[in-house]
C-alpha positions in Angstrom: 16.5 34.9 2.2 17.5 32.0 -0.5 21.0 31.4 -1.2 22.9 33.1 -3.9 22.9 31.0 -7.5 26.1 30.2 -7.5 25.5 28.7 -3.8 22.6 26.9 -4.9 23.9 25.3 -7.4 24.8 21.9 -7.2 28.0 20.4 -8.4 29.0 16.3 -9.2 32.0 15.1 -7.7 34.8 13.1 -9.5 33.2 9.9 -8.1 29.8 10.9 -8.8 31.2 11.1 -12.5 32.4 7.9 -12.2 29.5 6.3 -10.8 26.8 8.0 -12.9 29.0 7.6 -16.1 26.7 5.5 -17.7 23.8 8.1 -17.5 26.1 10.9 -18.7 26.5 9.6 -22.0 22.9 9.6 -22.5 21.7 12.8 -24.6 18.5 12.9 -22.7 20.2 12.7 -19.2 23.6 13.9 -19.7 25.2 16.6 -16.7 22.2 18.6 -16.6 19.8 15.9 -16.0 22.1 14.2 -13.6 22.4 17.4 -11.4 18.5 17.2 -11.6 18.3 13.7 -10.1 20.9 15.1 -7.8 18.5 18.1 -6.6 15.4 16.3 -6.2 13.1 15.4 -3.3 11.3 12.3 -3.6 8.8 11.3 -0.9 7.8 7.3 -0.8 5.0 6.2 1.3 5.9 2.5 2.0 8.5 0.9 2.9 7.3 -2.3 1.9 6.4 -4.5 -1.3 6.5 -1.4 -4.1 8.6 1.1 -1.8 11.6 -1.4 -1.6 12.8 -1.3 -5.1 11.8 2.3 -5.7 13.8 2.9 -3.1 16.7 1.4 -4.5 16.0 2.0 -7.6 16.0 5.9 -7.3 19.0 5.7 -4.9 21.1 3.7 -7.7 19.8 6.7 -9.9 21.0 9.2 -7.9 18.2 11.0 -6.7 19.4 13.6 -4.0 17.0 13.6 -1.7 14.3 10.4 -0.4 12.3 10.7 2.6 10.4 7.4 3.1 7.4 7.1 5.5 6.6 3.8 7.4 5.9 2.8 11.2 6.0 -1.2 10.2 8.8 -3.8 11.6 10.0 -6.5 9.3 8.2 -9.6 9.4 9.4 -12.9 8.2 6.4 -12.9 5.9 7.6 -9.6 3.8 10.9 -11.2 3.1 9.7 -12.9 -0.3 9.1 -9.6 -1.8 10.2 -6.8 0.3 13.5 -7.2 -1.0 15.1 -3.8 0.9 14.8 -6.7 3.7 16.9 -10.0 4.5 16.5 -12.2 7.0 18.7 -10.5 9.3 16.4 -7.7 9.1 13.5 -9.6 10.7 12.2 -7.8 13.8 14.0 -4.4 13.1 12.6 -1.0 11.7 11.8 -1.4 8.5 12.6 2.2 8.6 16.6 1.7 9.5 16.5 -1.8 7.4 16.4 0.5 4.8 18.2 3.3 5.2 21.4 0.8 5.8 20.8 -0.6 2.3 20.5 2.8 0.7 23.1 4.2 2.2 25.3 0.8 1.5 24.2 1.6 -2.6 24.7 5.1 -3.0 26.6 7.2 0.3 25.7 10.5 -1.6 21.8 9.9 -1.0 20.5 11.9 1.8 17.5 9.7 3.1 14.8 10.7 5.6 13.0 8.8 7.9 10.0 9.3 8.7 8.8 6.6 11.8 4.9 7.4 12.1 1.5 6.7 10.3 0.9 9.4 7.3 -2.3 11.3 8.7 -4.4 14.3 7.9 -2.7 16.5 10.7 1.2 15.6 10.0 0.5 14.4 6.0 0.6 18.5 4.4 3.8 19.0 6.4 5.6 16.1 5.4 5.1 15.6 1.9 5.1 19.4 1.5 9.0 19.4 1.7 9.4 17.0 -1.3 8.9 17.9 -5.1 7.1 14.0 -6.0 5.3 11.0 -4.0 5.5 7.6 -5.0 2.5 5.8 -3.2 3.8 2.9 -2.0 0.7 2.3 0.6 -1.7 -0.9 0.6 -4.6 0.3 2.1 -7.5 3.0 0.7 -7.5 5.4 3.7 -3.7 5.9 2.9 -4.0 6.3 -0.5 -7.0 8.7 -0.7 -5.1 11.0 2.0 -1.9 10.9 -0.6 -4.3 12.2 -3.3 -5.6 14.5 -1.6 -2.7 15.8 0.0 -0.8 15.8 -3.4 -3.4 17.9 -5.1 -4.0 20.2 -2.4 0.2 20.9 -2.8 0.3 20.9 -6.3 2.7 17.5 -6.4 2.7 14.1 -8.8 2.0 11.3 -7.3 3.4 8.5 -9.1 1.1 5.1 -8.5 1.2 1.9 -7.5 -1.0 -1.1 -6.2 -0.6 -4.6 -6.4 -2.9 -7.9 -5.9 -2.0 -11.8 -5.7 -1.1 -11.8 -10.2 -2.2 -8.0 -11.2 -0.2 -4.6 -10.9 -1.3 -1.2 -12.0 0.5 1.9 -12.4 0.1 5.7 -13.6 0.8 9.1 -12.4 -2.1 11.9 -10.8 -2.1 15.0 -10.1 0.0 16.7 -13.4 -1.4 19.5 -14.4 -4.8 19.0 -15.8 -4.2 15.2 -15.5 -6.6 12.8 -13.5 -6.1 12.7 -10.0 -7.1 9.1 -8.2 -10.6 10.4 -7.1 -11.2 10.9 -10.5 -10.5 7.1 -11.4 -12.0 5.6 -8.2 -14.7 8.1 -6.8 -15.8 6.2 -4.2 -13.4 3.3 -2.1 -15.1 0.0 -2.1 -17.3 -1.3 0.2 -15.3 -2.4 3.5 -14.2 -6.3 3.1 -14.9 -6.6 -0.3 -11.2 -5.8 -1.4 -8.8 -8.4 0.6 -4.9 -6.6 1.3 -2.0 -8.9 0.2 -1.7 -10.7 3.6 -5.2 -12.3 3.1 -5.3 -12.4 -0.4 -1.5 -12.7 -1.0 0.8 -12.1 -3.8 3.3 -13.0 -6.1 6.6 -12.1 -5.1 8.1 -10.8 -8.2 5.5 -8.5 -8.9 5.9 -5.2 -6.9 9.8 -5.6 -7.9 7.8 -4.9 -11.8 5.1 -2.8 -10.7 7.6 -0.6 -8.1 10.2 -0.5 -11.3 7.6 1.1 -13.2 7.1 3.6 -10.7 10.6 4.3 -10.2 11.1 5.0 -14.2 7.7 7.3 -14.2 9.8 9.0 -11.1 13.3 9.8 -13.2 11.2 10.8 -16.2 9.3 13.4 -14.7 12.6 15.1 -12.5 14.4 14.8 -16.5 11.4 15.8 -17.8 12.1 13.3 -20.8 9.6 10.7 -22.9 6.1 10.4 -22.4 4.5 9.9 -18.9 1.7 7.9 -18.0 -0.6 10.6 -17.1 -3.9 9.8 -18.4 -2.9 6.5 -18.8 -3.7 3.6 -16.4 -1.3 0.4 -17.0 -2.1 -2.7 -16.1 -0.4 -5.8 -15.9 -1.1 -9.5 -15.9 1.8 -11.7 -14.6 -0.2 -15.3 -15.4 -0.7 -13.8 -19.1 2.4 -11.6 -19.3 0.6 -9.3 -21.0 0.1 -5.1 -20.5 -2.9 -3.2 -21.4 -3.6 0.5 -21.1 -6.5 2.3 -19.9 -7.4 6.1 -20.7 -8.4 8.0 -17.5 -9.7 11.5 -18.1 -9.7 14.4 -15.0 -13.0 14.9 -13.8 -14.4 18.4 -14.1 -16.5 17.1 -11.5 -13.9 15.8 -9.1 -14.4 16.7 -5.4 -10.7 18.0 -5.3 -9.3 18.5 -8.1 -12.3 19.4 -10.2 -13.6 23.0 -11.8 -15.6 23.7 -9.1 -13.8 21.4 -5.9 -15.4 21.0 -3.1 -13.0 19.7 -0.7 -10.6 22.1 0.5 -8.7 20.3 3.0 -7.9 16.6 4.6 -10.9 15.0 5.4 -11.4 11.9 8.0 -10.2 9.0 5.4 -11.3 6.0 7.8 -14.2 7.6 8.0 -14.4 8.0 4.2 -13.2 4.3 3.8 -16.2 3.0 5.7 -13.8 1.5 8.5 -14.0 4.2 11.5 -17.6 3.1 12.5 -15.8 -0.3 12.7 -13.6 0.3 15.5 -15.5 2.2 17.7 -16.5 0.4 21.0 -19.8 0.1 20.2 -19.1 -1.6 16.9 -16.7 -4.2 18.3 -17.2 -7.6 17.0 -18.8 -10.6 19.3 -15.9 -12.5 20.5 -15.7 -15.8 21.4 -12.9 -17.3 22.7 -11.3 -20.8 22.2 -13.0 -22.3 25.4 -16.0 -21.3 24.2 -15.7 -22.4 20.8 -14.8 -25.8 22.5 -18.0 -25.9 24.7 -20.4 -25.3 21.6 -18.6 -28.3 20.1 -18.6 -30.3 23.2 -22.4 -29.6 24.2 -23.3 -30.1 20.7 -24.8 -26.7 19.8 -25.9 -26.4 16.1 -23.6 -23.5 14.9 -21.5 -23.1 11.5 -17.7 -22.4 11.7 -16.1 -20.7 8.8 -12.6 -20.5 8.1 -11.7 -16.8 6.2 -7.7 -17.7 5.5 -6.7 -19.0 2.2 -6.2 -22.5 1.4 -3.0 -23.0 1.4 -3.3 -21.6 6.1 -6.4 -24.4 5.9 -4.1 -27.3 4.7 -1.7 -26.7 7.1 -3.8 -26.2 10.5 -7.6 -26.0 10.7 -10.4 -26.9 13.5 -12.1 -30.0 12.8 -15.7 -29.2 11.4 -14.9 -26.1 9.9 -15.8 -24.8 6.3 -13.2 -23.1 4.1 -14.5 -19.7 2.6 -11.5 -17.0 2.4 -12.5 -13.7 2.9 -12.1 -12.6 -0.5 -14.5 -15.6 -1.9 -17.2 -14.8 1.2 -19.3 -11.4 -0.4 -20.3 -13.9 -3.1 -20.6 -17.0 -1.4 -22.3 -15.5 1.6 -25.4 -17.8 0.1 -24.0 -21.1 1.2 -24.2 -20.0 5.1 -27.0 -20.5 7.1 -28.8 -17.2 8.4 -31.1 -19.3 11.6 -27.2 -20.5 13.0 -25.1 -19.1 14.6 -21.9 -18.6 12.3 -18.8 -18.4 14.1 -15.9 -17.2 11.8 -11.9 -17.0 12.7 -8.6 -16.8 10.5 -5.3 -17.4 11.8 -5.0 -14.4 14.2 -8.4 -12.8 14.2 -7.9 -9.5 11.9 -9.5 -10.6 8.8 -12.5 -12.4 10.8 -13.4 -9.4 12.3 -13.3 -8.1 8.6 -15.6 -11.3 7.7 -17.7 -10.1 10.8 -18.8 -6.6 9.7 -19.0 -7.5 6.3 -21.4 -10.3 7.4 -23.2 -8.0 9.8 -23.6 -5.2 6.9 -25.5 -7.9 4.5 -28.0 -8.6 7.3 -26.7 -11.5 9.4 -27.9 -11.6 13.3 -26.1 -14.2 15.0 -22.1 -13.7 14.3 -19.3 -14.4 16.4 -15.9 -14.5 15.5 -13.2 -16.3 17.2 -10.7 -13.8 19.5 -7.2 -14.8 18.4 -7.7 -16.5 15.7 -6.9 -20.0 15.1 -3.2 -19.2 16.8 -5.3 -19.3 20.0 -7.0 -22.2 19.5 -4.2 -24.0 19.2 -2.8 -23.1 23.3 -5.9 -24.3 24.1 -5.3 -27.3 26.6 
């Protein structure tokens, strides 16, 4: 049985007046909408570049509730824009990083961990228990399943992605609004869209991008001003410039169309193109380093291609190799030779297994790519 009204309802201490003081004496926040913020659950999938300063962002606001899902550790290499983080921070949970800082800004937040990969059997149950989700995620099988999810429950899902200069930002699932199947149907083909750690990014921008998200988030619990449903924003930090895209619901949308025909979660690395990819029988040719060094050594006519960025190729390479970063390689595939063997590697060995299968899938025979990257090269007595 629910509470009583009068035990539902929630009240603002004297410090919360203080604190929030600034919002109060706006007409389209005032007490009211302040007790709103106070009463909401907001989910954030991402503890990283754009979840950081939502996160703070909607603590400093007041928001009552904020669960945040993320299994990561903080690496040195999020510090320049993961700014939850400090250096302190490095090695920890990114999960208790930042429930210290939260807590640290605003003790009246009630903030929800959740340590695990979001996933079709535990993704209905968790965001279930909030009213919004801010998609924080960097990867398509993530943010497909917080579509989905989202529709399937009936919640917004406020937006985000970022890459190297660009941002973009909106809100799906409203009420007759687009949902993110209806502005990317399909997800690209595997390898052909490079994550921030092999593409990279500028620092600043999920700080704008997750800022964006965060104001779409306190609009839509004050129900004030106009949302970006419908409306796809994008942002050019070189060009400092914004431009605005109209996105329409498709009727004939899988999920969220007239006649939908998904129902339920569905396999999303699977649907990605990237479940096929780690099966056993699927698993890349590895070489390792000594091998690498006996080609060289007996003079073996193969091609070695170097997928990091240049910036990794300036700093360490292996003599004799060719520079073409995995982002550059679907359209530049042309300048390798097919009768060689081509032996790629990176600087660990995840994005030349990327290089691999995309290499494979566009009809090359003889691949190898080197196990541990160029890290392991470089133990190599």
């Amino acid at each position: 049985m629910p509470p009583s009204k009068n035990q539902m309802q929630p009240e603002l201490s004297r410090e919360e007046l203080i604190r929030y003081s600034r919002h109060l004496i706006l007409p389209e926040v005032g007490t009211s909408g302040q007790l709103r913020l106070k009463s909401a659950k907001v989910l954030i999938v991402g503890a990283g570049g754009l979840g950081s300063p939502v996160a703070l962002y909607l603590a400093a606001s007041g928001v009552g509730q904020i669960g945040v899902v993320d299994f990561d550790r903080v690496d040195e290499t999020n510090l320049h824009r993961q700014i939850i983080h400090t250096t302190l921070d490095v090695g920890r949970s990114k999960l208790d990083s930042a429930a210290e800082k939260l807590k640290a800004i605003n003790p009246h937040v009630q903030f929800d961990k959740f340590d695990e990969r979001l996933t079709r059997e535990n993704a209905l149950g968790i965001i279930g228990n909030y009213d919004i989700v801010v998609d924080g995620t960097d990867n398509f099988p993530t943010r497909y399943l917080v579509n989905d999810a989202c529709v399937l429950l009936g919640k917004l899902n406020v937006y985000g992605s970022i890459y190297r200069f660009d941002g973009q930002a909106t809100v799906f699932c409203a009420p007759g609004g687009p949902c993110y199947r209806c502005l990317y149907p399909e997800p690209p083909p595997r390898g052909l869209v490079p994550s921030c750690a092999e593409g990279g990014v500028l620092g600043v921008l999920p700080g704008l991008v997750g800022m964006i998200q965060s104001t779409e988030t306190v609009k839509a619990i004050l129900g004030v001003g106009r949302s970006l449903v419908g409306r796809l924003l994008l942002y050019d930090a070189l060009e400092m410039s914004f431009k605005e895209l109209k996105i329409r619901r498709d009727p004939d949308c899988p999920i969220c169309g007239d006649h939908p025909t998904q129902t339920k979660l569905i396999d999303y690395e699977d649907f990605c193109g990237l479940r096929h990819a780690s099966s056993p029988e699927e698993e890349p040719n590895s070489l390792d380093p000594s091998d690498i060094q006996a080609l060289i050594r007996d003079k073996q006519s193969f091609e070695l291609i170097d997928v990091r960025e240049p910036f990794e190729y300036e700093i360490s390479r292996i003599a004799g190799s060719k520079l073409i970063p995995l982002g550059e390689l679907p359209s530049r595939m042309h300048e390798l030779d097919r009768t060689k063997l081509v032996v790629v590697y990176c600087q660990l060995g995840s994005r030349s297994a990327k290089a691999y299968h995309l290499l494979r899938a566009n009809g090359f025979e003889k691949l190898a790519h080197l196990n541990g990257g160029i890290e392991a090269w470089s133990e190599l007595k």
